[in-house]
C-alpha positions in Angstrom: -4.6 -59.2 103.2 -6.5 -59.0 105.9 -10.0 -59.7 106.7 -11.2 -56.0 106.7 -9.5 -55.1 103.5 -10.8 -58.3 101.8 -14.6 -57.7 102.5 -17.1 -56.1 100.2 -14.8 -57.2 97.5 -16.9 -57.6 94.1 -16.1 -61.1 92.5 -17.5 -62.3 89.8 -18.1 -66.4 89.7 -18.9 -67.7 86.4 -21.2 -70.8 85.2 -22.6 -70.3 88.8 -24.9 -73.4 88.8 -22.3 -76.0 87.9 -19.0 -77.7 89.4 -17.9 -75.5 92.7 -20.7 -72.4 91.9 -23.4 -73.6 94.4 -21.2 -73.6 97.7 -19.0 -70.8 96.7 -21.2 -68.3 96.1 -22.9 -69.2 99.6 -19.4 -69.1 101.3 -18.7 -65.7 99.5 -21.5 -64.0 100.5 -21.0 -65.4 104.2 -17.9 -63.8 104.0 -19.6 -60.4 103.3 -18.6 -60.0 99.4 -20.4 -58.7 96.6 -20.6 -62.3 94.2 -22.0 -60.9 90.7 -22.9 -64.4 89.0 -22.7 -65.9 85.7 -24.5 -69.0 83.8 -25.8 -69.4 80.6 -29.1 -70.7 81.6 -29.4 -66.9 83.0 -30.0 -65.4 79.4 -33.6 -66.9 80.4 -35.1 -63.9 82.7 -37.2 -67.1 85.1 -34.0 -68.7 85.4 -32.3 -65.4 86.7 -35.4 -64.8 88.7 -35.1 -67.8 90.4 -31.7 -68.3 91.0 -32.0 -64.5 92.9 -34.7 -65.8 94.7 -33.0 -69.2 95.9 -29.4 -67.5 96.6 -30.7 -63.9 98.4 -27.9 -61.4 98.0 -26.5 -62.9 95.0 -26.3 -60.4 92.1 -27.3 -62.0 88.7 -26.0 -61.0 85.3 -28.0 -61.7 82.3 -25.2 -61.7 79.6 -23.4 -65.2 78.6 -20.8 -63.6 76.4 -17.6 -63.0 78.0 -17.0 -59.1 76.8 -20.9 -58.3 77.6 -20.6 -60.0 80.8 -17.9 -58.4 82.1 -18.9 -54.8 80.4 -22.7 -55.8 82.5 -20.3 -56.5 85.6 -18.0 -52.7 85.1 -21.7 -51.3 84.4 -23.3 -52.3 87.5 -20.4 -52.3 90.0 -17.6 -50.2 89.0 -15.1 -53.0 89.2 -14.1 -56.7 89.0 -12.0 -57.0 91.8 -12.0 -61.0 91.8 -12.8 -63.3 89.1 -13.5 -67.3 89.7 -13.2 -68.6 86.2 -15.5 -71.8 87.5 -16.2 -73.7 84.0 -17.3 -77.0 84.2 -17.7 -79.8 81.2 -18.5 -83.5 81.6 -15.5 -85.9 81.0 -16.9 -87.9 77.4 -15.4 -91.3 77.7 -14.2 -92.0 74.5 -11.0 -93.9 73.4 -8.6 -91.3 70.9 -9.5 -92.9 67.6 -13.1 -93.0 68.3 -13.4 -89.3 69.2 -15.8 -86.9 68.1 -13.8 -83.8 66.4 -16.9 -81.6 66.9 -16.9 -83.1 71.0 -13.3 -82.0 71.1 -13.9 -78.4 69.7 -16.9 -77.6 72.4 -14.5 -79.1 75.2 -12.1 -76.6 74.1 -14.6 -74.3 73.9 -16.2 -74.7 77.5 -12.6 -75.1 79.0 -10.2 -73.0 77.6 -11.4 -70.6 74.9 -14.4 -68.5 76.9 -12.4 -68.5 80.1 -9.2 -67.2 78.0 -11.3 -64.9 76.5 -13.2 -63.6 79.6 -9.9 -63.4 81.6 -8.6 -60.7 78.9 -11.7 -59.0 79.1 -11.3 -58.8 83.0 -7.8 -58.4 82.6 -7.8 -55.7 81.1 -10.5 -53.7 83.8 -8.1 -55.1 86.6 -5.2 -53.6 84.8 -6.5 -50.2 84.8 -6.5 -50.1 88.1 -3.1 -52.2 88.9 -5.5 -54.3 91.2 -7.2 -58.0 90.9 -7.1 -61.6 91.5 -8.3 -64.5 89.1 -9.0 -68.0 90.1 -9.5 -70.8 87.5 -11.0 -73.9 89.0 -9.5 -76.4 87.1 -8.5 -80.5 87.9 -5.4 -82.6 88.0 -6.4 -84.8 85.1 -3.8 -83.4 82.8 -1.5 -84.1 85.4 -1.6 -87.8 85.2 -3.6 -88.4 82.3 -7.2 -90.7 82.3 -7.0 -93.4 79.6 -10.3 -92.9 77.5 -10.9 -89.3 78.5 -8.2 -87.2 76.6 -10.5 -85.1 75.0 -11.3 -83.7 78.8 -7.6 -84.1 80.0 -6.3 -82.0 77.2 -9.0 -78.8 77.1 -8.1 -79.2 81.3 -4.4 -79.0 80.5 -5.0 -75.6 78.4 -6.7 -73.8 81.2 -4.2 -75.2 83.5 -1.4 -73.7 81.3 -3.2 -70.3 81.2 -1.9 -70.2 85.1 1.6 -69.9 85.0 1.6 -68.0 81.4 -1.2 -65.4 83.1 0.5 -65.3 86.2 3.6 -64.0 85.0 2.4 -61.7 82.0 -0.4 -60.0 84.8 2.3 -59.7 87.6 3.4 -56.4 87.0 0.0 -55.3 87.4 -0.8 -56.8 90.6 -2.9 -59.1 89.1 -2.0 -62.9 90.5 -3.4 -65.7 88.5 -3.9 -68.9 90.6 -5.7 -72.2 90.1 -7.3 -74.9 92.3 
């Protein structure tokens, strides 16, 4: 792709405030995109007035869940041509028989569950139009494990297994799933 036909591209980067959301929407907007932003604190109307007002040029959505946000994104712009799947949630330090079942579930939750969800919602608006990219920012943990911190490892592992399995099921719509 070159640099002409990737400006002015509308990409929607989720729990904005968090993990890689405060430099990337900056660099995306340098580059001359459209960045529609997502976080939950933005169901608050100050909080979306002031992230607007401390990120000029960023467009903020209100809605935190993933078929309204990405129905608010379609409503506004037309189109999702990118999505950055950014979804952060803190590594609990806790040994396996001492963890917290209900700690587990909102890992899952934050990590794998809304961005699965939210990427078939996207999906399926990229599909329409054969045309799309999604990026989920994810970590190595699974890779090599973290004694202590399985609970985080393992809800990291499902999003990182939603990239090959995406990849190859959204292919044929020109639709590549990545992750970094």
């Amino acid at each position: 792709m070159t640099p002409a036909q990737s400006s002015n591209q509308i990409i929607l980067l989720t729990h904005v405030r968090h993990f890689i959301g405060p430099g990337a929407v900056r660099r995306l907007l340098q580059d001359g995109h459209t960045v529609v932003c997502h976080d939950m604190s933005f169901a608050d109307a100050a909080a979306r007035a002031a992230f607007a007002a401390e990120v000029p040029g960023a467009e903020v959505c209100a809605a935190t869940d993933p078929a309204a946000l990405t129905a608010e994104v379609l409503a506004r712009f037309g189109r999702i041509d990118a999505l950055v799947s950014n979804d952060p949630y803190p590594a609990v330090r806790a040994p396996v028989e001492e963890a917290d079942p209900d700690e587990f579930r909102r890992a899952l939750e934050a990590m794998v569950v809304w961005p699965y969800m939210l990427i078939g919602k996207v999906a399926a608006a990229m599909k329409a139009r054969k045309a799309g990219r999604i990026l989920i920012v994810s970590s190595a943990a699974p890779l090599t494990g973290i004694p202590n911190y399985s609970m985080y490892a393992i809800a990291r592992g499902g999003a990182n297994a939603m990239v090959p399995t995406l990849s190859k099921e959204l292919a044929r719509w020109n639709i590549p799933v990545n992750a970094i």
